[in-house]
N, C-alpha and C positions, 0 to 999 in steps of 0.2 A: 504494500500500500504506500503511495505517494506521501507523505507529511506534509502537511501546510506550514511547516515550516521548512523551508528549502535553502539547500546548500549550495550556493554558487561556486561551481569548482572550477578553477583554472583553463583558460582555453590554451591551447595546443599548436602549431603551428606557426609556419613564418609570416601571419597578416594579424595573428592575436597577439597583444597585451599578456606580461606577464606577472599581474594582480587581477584576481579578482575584482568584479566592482563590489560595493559593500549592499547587504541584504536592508531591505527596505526597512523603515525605522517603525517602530510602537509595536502591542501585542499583536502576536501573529491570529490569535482569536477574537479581537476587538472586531466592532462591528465596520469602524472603516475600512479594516483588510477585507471583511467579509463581502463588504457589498458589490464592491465588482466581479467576482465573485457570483453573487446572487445574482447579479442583471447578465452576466454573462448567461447565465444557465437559462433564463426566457429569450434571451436572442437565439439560441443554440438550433430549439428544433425546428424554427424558419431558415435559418442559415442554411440547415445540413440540406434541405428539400431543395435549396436554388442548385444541388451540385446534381450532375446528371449522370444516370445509372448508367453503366458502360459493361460488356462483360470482354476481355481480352481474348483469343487464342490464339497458341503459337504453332509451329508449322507440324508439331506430330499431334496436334489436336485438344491439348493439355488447355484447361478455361481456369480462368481468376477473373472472378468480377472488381469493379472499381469503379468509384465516384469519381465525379472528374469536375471542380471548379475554372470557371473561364472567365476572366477579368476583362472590363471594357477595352477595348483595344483600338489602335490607330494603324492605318494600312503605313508601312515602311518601318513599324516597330515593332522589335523583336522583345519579350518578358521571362524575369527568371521564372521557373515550376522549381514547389517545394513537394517531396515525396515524407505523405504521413505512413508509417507503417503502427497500426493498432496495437494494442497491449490483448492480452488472452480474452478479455471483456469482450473484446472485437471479432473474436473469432466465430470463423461460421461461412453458410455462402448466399446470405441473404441481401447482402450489399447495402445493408443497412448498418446492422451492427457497427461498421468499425469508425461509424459518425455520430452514435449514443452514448449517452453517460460518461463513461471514465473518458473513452474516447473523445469526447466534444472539444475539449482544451487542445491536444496538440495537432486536432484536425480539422479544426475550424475555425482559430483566432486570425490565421493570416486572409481571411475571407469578411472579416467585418468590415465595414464600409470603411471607419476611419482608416484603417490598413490600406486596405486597394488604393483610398486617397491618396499615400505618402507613398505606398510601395506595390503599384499593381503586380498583379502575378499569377499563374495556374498552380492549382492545385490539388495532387492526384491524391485519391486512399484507397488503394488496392486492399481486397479483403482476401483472408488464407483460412484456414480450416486445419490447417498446423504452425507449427510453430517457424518464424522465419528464416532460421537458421536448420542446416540438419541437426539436429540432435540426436543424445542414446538417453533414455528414460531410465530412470532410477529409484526406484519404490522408497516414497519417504523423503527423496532430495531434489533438487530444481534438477531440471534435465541437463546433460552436459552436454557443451555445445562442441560440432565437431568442427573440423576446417573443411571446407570447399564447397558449392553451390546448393541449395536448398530451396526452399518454396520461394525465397528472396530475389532466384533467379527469373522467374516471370513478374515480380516489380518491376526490377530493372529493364526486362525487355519493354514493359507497359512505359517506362520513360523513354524508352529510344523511341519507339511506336510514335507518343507523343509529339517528339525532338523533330521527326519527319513530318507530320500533321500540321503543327500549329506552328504558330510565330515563337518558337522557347529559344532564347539565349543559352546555348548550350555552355556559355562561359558561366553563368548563374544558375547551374541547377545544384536543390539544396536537400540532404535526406536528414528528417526525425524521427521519435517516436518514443515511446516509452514504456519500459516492462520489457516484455515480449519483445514489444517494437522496438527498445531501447538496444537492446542485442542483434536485434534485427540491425538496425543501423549500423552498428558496429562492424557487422557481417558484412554487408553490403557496401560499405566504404574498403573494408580488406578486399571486395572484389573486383570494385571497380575503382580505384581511388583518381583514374583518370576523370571518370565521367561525373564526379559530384566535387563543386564549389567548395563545400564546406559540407560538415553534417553536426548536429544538437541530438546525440544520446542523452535519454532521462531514464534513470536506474536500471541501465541494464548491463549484461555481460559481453565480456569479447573472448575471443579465446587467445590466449597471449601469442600463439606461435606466428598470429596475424596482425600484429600489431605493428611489424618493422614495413608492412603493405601502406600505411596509413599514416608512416609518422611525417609526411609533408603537405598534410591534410588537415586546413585551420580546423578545430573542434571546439564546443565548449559543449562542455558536460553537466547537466544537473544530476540530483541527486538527494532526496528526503534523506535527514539525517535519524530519524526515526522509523524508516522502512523499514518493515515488520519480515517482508518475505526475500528481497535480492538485501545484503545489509548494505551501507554507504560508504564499507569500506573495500567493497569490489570496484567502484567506481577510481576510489584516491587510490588504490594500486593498479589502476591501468592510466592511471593520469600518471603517476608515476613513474611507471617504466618507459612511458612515452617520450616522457623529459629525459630520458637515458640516450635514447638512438640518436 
């Protein structure tokens, strides 16, 4: 579980800053943290309905569905896409899910009006029915993640698909997510670390032997200091070893 009190950890690479910036001031429980917050969650389920249901396939027939947000746009201009990958809450193949509840925050805030105002942009949420990354299931423990292509690998096709469709800035494409997604992301930058900008893991795992794929890859990482299920200290030992390579 996320904590509402969140840990801004260190971003990574040759275009970030190396301090943090400092976590927003007064109780993390007060009702002025709470309230955007609250209004965020009554804009949520009109947001999620403006994104259009999409379902992908690739050439051996293999489907992932996905939302697909499309920002006003101007003929001769090119826009970055950020790639949401959902948390386990997400999961399934309704193509709704991975824009509900837990999911709403990191697949839906860059589509509020004021956002598009200052930063237009598309925005994919490809939906999986397993977990992003391959894993080996372990009765009792978080799954261990393995190295090499996984359900993560038709996200990424769904962004090249895009790359060719739409007007996307292929110099500004950005991958999130959290949980699930969070590892997911991690994944997916070890895979491709040409084809994404930058990527915003939030408490998830990477598997270390893929981390030397990713270390010229601006990052910043959050992370609940009170997450109950990945702890916040998988995050500061892969920030870590990052600042090694």
């Amino acid at each position: 579980m996320l904590a509402i009190v969140v840990l801004a950890l260190v971003g990574v690479g040759p275009s970030f800053a190396q301090e943090a910036p400092e976590l927003l001031p007064g109780d993390p429980m007060s009702d002025a943290r709470w309230a955007p917050i609250e209004r965020f969650k009554q804009e949520a389920p009109p947001l999620a309905a403006s994104y259009e249901a999409r379902t992908y396939r690739d050439s051996a027939g293999e489907t992932m569905p996905y939302r697909l947000f499309k920002p006003k746009t101007e003929a001769g201009r090119v826009y970055p896409l950020v790639l949401f990958l959902h948390g386990s809450a997400g999961s399934g193949t309704d193509n709704a899910k991975q824009l509900d509840r837990a999911n709403w925050f990191g697949g839906l805030v860059w589509a509020l009006p004021e956002n598009q105002r200052r930063h237009p942009c598309f925005v994919v949420a490809p939906q999986s029915h397993e977990n992003w990354p391959p894993v080996r299931l372990r009765e009792g423990q978080l799954p261990e993640i393995l190295v090499g292509p996984g359900r993560d690998r038709l996200a990424i096709e769904i962004v090249e698909s895009l790359a060719a469709e739409l007007p996307v800035d292929r110099t500004r494409v950005y991958v999130t997510g959290h949980s699930m997604g969070g590892a997911g992301t991690w994944h997916v930058l070890a895979q491709r670390p040409d084809l994404f900008a930058a990527g915003v893991p939030v408490c998830g795992r990477a598997h270390p032997a893929t981390l030397a794929k990713l270390k010229d890859v601006p990052i910043w990482n959050f992370h609940g200091e009170k997450d109950e299920v990945e702890p916040v200290e998988t995050s500061r030992s892969i920030i870590a070893e990052l600042r090694t390579l």
